[in-house]
PyMOL Python script that loads the backbone (N, CA, C, O; Angstrom):
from pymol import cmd

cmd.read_pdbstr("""\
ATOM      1  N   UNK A   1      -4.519   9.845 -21.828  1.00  0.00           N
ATOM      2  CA  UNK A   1      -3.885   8.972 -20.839  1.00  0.00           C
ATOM      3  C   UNK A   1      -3.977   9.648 -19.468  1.00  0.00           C
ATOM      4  O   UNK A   1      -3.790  10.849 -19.276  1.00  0.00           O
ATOM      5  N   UNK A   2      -4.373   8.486 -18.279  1.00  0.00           N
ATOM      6  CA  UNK A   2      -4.651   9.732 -17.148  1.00  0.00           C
ATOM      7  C   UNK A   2      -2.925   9.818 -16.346  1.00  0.00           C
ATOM      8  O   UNK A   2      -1.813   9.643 -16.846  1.00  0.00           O
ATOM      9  N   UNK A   3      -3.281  10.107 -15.158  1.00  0.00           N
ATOM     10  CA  UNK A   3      -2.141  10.465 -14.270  1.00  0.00           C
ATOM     11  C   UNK A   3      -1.252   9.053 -13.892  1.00  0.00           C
ATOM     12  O   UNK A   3      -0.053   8.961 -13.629  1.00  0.00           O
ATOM     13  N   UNK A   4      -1.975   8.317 -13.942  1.00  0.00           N
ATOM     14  CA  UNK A   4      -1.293   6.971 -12.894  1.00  0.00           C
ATOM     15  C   UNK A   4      -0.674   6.235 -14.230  1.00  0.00           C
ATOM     16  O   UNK A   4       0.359   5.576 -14.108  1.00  0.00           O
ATOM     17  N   UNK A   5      -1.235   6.343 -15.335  1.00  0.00           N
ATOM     18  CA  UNK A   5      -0.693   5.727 -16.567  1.00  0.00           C
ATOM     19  C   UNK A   5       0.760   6.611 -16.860  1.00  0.00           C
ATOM     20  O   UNK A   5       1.802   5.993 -17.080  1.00  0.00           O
ATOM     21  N   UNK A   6       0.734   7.817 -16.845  1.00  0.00           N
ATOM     22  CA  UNK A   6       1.790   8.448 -17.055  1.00  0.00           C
ATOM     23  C   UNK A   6       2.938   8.083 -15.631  1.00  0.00           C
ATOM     24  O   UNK A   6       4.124   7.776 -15.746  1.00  0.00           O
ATOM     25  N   UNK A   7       2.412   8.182 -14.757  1.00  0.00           N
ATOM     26  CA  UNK A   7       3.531   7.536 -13.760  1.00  0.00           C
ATOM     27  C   UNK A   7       4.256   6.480 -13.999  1.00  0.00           C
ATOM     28  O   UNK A   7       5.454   6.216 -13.892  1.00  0.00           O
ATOM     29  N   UNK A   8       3.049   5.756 -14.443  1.00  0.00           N
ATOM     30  CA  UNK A   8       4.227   4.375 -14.601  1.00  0.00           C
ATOM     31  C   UNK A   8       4.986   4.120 -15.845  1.00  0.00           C
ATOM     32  O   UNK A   8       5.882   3.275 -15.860  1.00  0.00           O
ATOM     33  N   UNK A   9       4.560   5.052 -17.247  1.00  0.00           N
ATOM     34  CA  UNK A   9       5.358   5.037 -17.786  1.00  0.00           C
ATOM     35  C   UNK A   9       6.742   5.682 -17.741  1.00  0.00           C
ATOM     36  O   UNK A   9       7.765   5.349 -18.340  1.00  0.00           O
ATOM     37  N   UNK A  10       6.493   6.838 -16.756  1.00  0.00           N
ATOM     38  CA  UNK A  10       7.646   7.560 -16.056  1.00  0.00           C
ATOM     39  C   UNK A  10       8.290   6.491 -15.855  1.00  0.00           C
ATOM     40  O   UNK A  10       9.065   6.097 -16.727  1.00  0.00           O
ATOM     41  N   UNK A  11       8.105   5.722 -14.572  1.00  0.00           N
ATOM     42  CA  UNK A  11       9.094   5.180 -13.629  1.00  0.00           C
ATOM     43  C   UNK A  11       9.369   3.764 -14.774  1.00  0.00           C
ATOM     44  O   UNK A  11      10.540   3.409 -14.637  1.00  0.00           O
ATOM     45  N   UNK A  12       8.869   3.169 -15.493  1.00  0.00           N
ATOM     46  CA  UNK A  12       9.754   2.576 -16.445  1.00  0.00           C
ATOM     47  C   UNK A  12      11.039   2.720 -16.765  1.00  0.00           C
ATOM     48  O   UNK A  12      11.995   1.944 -16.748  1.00  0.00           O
ATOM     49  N   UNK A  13      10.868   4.181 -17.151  1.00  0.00           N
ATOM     50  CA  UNK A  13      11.846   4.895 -18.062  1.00  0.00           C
ATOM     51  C   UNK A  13      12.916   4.881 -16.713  1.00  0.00           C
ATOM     52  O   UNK A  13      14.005   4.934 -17.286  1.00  0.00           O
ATOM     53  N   UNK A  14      13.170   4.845 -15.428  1.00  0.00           N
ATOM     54  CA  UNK A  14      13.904   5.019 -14.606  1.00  0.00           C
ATOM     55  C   UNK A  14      14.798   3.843 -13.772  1.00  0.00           C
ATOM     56  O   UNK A  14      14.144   2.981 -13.185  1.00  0.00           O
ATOM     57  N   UNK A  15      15.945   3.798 -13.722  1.00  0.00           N
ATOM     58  CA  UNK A  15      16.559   3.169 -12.948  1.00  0.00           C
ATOM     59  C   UNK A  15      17.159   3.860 -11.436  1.00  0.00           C
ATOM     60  O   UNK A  15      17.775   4.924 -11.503  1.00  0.00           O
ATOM     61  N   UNK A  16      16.995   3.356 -10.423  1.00  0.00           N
ATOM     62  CA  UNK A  16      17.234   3.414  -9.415  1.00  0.00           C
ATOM     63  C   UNK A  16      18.672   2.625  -8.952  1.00  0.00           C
ATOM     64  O   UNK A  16      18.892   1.420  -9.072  1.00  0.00           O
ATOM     65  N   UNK A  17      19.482   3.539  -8.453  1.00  0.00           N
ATOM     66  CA  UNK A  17      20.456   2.386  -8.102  1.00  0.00           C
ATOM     67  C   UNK A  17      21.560   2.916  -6.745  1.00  0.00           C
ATOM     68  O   UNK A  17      21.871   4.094  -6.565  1.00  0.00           O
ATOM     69  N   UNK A  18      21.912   2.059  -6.114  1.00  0.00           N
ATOM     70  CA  UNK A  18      22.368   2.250  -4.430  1.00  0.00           C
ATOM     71  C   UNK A  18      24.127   1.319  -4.402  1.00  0.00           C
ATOM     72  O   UNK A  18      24.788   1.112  -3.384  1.00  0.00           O
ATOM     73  N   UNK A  19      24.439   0.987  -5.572  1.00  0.00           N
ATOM     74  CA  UNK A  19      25.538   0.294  -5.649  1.00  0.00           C
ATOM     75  C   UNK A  19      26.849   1.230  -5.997  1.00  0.00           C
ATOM     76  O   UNK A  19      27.124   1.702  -7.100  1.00  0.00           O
ATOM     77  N   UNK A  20      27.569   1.371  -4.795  1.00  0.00           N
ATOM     78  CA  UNK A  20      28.971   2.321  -4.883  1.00  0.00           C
ATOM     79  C   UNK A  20      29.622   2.391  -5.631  1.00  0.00           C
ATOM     80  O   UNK A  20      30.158   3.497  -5.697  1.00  0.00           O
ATOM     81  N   UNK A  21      29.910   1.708  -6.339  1.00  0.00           N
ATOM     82  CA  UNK A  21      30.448   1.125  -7.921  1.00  0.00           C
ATOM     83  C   UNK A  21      29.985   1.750  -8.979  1.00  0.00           C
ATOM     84  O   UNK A  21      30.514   2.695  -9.564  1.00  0.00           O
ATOM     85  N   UNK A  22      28.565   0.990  -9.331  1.00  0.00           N
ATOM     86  CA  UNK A  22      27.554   1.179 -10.745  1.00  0.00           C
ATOM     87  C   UNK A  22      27.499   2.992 -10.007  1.00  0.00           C
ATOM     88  O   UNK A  22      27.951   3.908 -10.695  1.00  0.00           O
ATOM     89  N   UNK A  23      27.164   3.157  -9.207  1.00  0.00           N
ATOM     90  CA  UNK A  23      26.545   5.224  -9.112  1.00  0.00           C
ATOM     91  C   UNK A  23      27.560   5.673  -9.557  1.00  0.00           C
ATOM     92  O   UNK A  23      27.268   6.315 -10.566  1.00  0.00           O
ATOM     93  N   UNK A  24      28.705   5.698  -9.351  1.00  0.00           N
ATOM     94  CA  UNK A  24      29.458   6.775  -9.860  1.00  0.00           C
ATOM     95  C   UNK A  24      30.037   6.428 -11.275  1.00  0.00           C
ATOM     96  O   UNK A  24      30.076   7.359 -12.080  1.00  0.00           O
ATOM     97  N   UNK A  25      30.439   5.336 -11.628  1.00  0.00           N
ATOM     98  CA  UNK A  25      30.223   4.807 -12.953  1.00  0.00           C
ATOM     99  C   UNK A  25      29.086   5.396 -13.912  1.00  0.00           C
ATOM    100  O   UNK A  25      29.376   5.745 -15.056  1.00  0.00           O
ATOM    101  N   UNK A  26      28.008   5.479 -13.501  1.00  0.00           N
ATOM    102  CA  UNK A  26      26.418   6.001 -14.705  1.00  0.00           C
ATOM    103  C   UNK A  26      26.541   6.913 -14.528  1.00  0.00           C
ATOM    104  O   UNK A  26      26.061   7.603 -15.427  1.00  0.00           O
ATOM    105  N   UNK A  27      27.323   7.875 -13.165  1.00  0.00           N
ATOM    106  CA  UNK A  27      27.525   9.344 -13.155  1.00  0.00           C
ATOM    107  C   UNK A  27      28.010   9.639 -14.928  1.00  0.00           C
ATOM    108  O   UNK A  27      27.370  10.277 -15.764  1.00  0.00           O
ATOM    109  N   UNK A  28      28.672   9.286 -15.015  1.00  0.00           N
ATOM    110  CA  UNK A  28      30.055   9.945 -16.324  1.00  0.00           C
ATOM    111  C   UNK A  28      29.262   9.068 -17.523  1.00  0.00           C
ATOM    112  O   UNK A  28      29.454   9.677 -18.576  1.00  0.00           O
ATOM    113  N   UNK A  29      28.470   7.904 -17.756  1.00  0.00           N
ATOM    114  CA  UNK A  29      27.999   7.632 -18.657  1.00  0.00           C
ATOM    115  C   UNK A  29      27.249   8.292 -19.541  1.00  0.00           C
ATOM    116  O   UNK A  29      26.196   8.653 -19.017  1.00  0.00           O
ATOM    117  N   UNK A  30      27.408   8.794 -21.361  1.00  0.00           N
ATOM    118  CA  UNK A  30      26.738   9.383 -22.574  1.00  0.00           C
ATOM    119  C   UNK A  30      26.140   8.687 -22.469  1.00  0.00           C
ATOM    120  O   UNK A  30      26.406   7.501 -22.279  1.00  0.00           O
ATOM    121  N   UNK A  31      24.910   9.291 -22.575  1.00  0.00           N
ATOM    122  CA  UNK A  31      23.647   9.327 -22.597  1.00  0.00           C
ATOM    123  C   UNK A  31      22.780   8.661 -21.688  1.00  0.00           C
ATOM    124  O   UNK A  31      21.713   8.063 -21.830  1.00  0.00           O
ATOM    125  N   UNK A  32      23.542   8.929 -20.677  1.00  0.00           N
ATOM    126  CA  UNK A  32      22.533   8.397 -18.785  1.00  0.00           C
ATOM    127  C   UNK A  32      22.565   9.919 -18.557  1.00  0.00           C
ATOM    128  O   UNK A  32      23.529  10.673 -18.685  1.00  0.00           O
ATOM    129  N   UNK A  33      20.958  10.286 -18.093  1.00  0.00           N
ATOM    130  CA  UNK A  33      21.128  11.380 -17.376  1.00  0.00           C
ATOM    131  C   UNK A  33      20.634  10.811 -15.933  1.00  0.00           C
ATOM    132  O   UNK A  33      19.761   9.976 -15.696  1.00  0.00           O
ATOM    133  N   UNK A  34      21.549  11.598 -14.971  1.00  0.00           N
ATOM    134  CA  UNK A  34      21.072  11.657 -13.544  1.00  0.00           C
ATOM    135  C   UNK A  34      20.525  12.493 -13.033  1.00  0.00           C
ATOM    136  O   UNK A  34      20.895  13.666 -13.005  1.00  0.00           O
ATOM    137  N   UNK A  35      19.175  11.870 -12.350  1.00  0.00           N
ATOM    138  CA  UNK A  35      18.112  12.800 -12.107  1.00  0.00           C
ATOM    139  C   UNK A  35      17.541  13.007 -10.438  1.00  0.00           C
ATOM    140  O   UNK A  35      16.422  13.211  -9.968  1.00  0.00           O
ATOM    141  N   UNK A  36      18.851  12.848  -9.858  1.00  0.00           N
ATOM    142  CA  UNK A  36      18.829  12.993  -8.331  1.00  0.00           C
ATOM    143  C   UNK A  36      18.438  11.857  -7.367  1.00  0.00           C
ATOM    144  O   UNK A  36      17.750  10.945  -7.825  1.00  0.00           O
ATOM    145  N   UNK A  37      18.756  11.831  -6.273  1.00  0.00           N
ATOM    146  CA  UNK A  37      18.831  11.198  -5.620  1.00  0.00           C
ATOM    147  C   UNK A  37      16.701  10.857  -4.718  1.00  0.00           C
ATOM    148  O   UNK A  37      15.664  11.520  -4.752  1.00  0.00           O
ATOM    149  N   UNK A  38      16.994   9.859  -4.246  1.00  0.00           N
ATOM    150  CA  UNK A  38      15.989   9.064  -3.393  1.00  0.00           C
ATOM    151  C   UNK A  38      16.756   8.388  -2.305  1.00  0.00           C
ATOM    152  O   UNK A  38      17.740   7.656  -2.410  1.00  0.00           O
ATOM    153  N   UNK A  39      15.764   8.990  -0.663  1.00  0.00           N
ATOM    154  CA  UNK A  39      16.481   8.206   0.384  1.00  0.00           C
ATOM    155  C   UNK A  39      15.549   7.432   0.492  1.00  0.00           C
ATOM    156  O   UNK A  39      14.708   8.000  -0.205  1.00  0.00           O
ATOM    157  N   UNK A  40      15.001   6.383   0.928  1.00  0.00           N
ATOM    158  CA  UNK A  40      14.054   5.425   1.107  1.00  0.00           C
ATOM    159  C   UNK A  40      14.932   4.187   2.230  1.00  0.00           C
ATOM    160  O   UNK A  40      15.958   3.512   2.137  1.00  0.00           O
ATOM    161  N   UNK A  41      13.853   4.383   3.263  1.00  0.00           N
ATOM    162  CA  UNK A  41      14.081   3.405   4.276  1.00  0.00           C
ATOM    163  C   UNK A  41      16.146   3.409   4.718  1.00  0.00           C
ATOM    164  O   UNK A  41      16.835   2.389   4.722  1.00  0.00           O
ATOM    165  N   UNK A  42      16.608   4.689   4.997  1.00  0.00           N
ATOM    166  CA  UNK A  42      17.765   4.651   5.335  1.00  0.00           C
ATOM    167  C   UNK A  42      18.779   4.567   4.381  1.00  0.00           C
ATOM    168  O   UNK A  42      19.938   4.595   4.795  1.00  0.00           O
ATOM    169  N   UNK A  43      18.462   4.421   2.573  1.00  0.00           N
ATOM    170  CA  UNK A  43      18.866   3.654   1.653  1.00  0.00           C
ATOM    171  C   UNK A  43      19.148   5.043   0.678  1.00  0.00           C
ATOM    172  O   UNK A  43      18.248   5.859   0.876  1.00  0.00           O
ATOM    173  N   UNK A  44      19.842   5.374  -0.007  1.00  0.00           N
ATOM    174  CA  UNK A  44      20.750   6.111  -0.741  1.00  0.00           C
ATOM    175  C   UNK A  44      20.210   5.665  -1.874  1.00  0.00           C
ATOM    176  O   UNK A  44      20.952   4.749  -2.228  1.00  0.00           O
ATOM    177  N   UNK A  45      18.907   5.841  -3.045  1.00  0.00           N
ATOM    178  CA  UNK A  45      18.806   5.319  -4.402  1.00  0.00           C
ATOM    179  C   UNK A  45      19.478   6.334  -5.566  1.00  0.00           C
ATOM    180  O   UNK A  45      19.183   7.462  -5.170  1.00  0.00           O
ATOM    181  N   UNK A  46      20.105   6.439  -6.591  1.00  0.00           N
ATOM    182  CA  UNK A  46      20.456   7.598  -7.216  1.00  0.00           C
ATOM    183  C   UNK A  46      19.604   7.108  -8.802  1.00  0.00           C
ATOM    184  O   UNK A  46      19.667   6.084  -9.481  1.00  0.00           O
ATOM    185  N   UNK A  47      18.939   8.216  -8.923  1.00  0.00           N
ATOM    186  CA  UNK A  47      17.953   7.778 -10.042  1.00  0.00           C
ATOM    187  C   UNK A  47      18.658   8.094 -11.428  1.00  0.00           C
ATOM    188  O   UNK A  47      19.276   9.152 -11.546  1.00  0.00           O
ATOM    189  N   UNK A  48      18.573   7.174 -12.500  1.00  0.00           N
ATOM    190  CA  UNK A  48      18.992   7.689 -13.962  1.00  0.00           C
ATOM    191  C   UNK A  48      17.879   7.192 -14.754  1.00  0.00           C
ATOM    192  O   UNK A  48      17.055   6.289 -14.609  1.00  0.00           O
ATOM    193  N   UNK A  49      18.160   8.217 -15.784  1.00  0.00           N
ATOM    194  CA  UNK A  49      17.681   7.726 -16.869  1.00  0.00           C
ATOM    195  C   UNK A  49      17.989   8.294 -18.387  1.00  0.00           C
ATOM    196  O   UNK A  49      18.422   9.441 -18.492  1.00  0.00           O
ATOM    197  N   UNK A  50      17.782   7.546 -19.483  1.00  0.00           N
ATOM    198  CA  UNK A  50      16.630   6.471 -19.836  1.00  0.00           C
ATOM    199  C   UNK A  50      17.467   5.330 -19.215  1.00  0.00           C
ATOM    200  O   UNK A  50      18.693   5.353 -19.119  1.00  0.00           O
ATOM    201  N   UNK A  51      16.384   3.991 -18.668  1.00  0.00           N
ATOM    202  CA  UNK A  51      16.660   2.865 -18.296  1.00  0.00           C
ATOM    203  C   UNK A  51      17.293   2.013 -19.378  1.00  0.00           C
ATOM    204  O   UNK A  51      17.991   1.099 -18.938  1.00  0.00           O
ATOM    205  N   UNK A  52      17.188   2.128 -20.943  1.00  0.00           N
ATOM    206  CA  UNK A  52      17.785   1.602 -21.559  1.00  0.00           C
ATOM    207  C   UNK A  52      18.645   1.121 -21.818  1.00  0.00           C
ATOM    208  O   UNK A  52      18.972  -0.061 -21.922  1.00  0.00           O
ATOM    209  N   UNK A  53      19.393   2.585 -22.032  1.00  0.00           N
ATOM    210  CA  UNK A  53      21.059   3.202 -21.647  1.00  0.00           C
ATOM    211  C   UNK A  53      21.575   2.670 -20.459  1.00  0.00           C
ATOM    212  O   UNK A  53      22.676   2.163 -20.244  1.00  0.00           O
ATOM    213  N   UNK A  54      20.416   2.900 -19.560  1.00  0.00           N
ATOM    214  CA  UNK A  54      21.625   2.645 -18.071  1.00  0.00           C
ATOM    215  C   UNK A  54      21.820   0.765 -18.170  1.00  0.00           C
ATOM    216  O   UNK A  54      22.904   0.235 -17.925  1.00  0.00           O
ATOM    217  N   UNK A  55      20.714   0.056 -18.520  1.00  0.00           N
ATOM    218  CA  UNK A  55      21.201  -1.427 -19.063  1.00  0.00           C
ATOM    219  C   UNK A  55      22.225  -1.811 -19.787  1.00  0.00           C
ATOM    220  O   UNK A  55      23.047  -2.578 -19.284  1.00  0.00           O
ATOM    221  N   UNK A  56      22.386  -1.314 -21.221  1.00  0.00           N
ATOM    222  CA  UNK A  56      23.425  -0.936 -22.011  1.00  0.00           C
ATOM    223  C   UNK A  56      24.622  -1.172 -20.733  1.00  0.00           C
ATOM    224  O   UNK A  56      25.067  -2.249 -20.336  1.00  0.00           O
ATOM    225  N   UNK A  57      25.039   0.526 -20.148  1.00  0.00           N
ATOM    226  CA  UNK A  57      26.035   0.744 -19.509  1.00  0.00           C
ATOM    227  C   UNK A  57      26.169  -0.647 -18.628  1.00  0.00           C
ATOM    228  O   UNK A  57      27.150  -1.381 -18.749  1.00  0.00           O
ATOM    229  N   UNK A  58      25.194  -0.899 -17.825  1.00  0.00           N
ATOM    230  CA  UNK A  58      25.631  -1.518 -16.619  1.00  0.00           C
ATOM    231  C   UNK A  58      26.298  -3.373 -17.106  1.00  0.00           C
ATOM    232  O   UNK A  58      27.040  -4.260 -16.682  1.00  0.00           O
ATOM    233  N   UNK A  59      25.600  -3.122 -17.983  1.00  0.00           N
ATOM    234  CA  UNK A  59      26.078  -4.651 -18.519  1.00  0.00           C
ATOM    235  C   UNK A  59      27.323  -4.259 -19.617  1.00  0.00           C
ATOM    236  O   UNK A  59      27.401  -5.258 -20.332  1.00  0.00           O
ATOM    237  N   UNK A  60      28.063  -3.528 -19.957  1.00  0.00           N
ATOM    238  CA  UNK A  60      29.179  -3.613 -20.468  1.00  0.00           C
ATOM    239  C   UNK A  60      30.238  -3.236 -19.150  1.00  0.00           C
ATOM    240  O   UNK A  60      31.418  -3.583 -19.190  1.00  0.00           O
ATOM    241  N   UNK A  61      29.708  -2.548 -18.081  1.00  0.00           N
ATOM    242  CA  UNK A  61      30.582  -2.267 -16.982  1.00  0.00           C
ATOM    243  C   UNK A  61      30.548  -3.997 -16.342  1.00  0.00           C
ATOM    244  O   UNK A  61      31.754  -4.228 -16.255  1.00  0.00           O
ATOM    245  N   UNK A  62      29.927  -5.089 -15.939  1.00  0.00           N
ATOM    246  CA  UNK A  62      30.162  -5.626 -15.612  1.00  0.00           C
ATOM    247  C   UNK A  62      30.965  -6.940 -17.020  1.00  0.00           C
ATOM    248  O   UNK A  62      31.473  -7.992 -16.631  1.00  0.00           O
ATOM    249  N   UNK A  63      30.923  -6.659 -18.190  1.00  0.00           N
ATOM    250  CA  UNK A  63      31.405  -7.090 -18.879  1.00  0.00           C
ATOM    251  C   UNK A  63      32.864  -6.860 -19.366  1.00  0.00           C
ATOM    252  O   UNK A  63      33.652  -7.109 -20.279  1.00  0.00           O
ATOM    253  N   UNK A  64      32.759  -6.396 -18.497  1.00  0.00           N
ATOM    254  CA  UNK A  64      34.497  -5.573 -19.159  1.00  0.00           C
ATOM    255  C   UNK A  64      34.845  -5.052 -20.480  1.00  0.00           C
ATOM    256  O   UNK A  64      35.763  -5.214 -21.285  1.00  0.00           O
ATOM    257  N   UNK A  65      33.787  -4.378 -20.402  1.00  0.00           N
ATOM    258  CA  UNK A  65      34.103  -3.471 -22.064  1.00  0.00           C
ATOM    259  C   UNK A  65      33.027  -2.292 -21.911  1.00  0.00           C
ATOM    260  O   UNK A  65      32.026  -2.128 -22.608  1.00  0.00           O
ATOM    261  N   UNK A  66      33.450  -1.541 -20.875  1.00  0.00           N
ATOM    262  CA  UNK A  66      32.838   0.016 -20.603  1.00  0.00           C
ATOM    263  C   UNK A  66      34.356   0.887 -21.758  1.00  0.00           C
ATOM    264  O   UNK A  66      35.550   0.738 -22.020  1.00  0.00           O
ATOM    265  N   UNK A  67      33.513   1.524 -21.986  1.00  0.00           N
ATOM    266  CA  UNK A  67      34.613   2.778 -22.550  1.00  0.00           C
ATOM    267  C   UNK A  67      35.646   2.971 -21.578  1.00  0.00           C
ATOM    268  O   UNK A  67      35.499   2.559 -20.428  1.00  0.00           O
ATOM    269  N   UNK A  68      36.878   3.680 -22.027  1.00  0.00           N
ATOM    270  CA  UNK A  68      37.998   4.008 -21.075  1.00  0.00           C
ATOM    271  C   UNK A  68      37.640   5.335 -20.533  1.00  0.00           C
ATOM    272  O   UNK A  68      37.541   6.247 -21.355  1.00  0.00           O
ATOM    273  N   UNK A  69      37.414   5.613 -19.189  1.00  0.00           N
ATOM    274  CA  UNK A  69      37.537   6.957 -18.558  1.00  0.00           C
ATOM    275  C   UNK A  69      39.039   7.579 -17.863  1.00  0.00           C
ATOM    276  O   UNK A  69      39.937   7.017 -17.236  1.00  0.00           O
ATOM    277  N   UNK A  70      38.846   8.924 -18.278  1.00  0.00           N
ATOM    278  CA  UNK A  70      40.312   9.357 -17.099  1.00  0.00           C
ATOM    279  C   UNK A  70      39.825   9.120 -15.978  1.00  0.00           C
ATOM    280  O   UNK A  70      38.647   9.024 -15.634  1.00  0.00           O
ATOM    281  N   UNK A  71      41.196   8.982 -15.144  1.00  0.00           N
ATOM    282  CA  UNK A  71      41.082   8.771 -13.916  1.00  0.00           C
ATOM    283  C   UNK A  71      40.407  10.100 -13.102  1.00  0.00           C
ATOM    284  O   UNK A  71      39.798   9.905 -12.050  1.00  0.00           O
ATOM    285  N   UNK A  72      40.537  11.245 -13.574  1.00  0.00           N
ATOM    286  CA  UNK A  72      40.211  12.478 -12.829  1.00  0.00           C
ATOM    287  C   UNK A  72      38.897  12.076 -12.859  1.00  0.00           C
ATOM    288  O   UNK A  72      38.377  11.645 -11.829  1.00  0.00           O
ATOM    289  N   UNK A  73      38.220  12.162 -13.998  1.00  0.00           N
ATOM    290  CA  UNK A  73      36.690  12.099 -14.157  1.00  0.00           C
ATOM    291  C   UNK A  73      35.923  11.484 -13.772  1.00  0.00           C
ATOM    292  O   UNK A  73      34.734  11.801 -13.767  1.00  0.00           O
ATOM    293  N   UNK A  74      36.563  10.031 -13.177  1.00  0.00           N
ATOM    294  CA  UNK A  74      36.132   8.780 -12.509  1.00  0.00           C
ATOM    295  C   UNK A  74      35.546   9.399 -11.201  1.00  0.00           C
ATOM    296  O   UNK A  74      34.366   9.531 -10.877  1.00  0.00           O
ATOM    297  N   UNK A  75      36.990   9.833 -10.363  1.00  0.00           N
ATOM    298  CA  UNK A  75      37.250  10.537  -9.180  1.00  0.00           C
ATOM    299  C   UNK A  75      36.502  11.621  -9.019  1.00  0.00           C
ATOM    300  O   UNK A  75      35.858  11.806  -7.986  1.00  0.00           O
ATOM    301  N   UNK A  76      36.506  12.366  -9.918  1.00  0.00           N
ATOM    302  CA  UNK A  76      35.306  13.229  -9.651  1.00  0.00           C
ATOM    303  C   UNK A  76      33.825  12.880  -9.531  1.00  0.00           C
ATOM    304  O   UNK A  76      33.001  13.468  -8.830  1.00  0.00           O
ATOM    305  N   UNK A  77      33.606  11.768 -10.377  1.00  0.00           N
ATOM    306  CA  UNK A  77      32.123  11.005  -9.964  1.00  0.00           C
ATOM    307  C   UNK A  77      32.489  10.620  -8.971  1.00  0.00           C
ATOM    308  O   UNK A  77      32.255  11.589  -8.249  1.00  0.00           O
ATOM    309  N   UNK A  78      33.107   9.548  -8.078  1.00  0.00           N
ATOM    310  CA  UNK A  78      33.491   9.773  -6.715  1.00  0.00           C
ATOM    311  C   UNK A  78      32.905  10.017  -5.414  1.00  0.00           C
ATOM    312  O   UNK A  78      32.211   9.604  -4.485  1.00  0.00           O
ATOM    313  N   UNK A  79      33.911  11.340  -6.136  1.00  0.00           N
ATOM    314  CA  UNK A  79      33.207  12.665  -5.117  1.00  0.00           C
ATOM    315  C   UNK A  79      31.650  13.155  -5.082  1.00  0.00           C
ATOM    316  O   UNK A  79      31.175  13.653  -4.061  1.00  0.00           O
ATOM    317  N   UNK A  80      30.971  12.995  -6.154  1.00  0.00           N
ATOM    318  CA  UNK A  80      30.359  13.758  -6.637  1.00  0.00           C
ATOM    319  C   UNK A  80      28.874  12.464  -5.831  1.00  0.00           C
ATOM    320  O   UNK A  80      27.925  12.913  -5.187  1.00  0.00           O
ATOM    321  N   UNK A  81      29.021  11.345  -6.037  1.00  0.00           N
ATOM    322  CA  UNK A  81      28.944  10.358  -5.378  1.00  0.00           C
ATOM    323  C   UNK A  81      28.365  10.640  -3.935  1.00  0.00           C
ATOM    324  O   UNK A  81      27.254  11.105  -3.678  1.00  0.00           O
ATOM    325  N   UNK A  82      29.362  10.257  -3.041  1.00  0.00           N
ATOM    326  CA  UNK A  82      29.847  11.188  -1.824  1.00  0.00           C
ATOM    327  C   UNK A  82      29.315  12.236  -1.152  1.00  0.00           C
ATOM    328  O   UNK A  82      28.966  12.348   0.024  1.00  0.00           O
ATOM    329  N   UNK A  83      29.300  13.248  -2.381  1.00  0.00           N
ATOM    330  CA  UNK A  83      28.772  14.498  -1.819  1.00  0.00           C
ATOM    331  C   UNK A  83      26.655  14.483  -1.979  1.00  0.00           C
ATOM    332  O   UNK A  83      25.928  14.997  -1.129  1.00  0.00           O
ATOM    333  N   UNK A  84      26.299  13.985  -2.867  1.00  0.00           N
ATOM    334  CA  UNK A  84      25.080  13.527  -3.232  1.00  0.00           C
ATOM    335  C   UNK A  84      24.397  12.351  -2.089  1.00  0.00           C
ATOM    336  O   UNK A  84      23.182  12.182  -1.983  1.00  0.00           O
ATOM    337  N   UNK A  85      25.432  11.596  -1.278  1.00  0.00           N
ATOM    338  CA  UNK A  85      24.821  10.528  -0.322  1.00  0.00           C
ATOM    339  C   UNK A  85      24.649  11.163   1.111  1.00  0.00           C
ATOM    340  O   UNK A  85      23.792  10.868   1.944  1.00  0.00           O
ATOM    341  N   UNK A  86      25.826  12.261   1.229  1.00  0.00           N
ATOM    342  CA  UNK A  86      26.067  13.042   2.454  1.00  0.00           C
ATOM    343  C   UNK A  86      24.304  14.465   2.754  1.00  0.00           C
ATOM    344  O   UNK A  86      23.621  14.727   3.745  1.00  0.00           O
ATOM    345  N   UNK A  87      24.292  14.788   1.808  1.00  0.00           N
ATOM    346  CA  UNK A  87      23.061  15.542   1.277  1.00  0.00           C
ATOM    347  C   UNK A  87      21.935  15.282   1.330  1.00  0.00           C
ATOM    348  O   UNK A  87      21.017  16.100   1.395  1.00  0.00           O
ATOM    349  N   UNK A  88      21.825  13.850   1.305  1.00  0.00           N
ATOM    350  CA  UNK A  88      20.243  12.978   0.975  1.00  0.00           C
ATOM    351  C   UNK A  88      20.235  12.918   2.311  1.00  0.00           C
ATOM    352  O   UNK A  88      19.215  13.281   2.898  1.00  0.00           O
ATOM    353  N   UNK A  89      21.838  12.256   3.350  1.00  0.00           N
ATOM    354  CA  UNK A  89      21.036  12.141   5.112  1.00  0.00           C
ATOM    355  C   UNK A  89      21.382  12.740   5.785  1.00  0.00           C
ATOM    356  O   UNK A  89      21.716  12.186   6.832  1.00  0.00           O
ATOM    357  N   UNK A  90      21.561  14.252   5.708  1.00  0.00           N
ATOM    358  CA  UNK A  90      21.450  15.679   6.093  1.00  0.00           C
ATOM    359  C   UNK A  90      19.720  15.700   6.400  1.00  0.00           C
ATOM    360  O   UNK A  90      19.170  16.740   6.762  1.00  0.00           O
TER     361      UNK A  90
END
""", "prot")
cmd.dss("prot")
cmd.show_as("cartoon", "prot")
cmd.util.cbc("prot")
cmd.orient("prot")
């Protein structure tokens, strides 16, 4: 398989996302890993993956049946949030 085939099966596997809400939410989500940030055109993207999972998550978060998080841990995605958007437009 050459290079450009493997890219795009990469970026399959990836979700991109810029929504204040869903980012710090997939922060704390089993089995989303976050794999750093993308600034593009002024724009804050925070990349996860597998894209699977992050579907999974994002559609039970807007369904109202995400797992229960503490509040600290929330807050600390948050921050963590925050500190990751401040960094990208440095």
């Amino acid at each position: 398989m050459d290079n450009a085939n493997n890219n795009k099966l990469a970026s399959a596997n990836l979700h991109f996302e810029k929504d204040k809400q869903l980012a710090p939410y997939l922060l704390i989500c089993e089995g989303v890993d976050f794999l750093g940030v993308e600034h593009r055109s002024n724009i804050v993207f925070f990349k996860f993956s597998p894209n699977e999972k992050v579907q999974i998550a994002i559609k039970q978060f807007y369904d109202q049946e995400a797992v229960p998080v503490q509040p600290k841990v929330l807050l600390d995605a948050v921050e963590r949030f925050k500190t990751e958007i401040y960094r990208a437009k440095v």
